[in-house]
N, C-alpha and C positions, 0 to 999 in steps of 0.2 A: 168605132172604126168603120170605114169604107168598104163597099164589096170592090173586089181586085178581080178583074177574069171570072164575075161568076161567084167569086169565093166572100161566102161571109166573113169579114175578117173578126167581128165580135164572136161570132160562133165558134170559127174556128179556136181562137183566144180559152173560151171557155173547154173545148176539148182538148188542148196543152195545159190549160192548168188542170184539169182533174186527173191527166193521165199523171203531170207532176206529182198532185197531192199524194196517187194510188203507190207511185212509184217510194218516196217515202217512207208509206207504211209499210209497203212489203220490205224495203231494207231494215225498218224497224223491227219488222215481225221475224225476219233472220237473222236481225244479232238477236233476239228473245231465244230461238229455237236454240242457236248456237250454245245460249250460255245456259240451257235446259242440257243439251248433250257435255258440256264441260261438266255439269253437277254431278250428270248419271256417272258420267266415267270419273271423277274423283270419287265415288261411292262404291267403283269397281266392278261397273258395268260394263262391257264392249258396244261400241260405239259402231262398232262395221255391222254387228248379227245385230243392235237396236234397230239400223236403216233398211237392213233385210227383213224385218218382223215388221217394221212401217209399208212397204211395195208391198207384201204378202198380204197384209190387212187391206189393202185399196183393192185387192182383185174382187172379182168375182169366184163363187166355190169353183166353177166349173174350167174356169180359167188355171186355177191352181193347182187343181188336180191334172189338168193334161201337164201344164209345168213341171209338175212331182214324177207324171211319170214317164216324159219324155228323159227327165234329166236323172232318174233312176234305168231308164234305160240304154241310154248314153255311156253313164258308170259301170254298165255289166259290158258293153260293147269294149270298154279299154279295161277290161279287167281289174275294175275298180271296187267289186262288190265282192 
């Protein structure tokens, strides 16, 4: 391919096909994931507190903890505790 204004058109080619291929697998990888939460929850797991226990495992401790207790203190503030 020809460069166009500057632009490598062989280059560019190659970075639309590898965002293609990425593209792809991540859809691959989220019907995988999808059909991981269809098992748990035919086994009788909840699927809303599964995705809450995934976010919570990504934090950091210290992150979590201000989380827990901002939103422990929140709950007393509407007299929810």
């Amino acid at each position: 391919m020809a460069d166009v204004g500057g632009i490598s058109g062989d280059r560019l080619k190659s970075y639309i096909e590898r965002i293609e291929r990425l593209d792809e697998e991540k859809a691959a990888l989220a019907a995988d994931i999808k059909d991981v939460f269809a098992e748990a929850r035919g086994n009788g797991f909840d699927i809303k507190i599964m995705r809450q226990i995934l976010k919570l495992r990504k934090m950091d401790k210290a992150d979590m903890d201000e989380q827990e207790t901002l939103l422990d203190l929140y709950k007393r503030a509407l007299g929810m505790d």
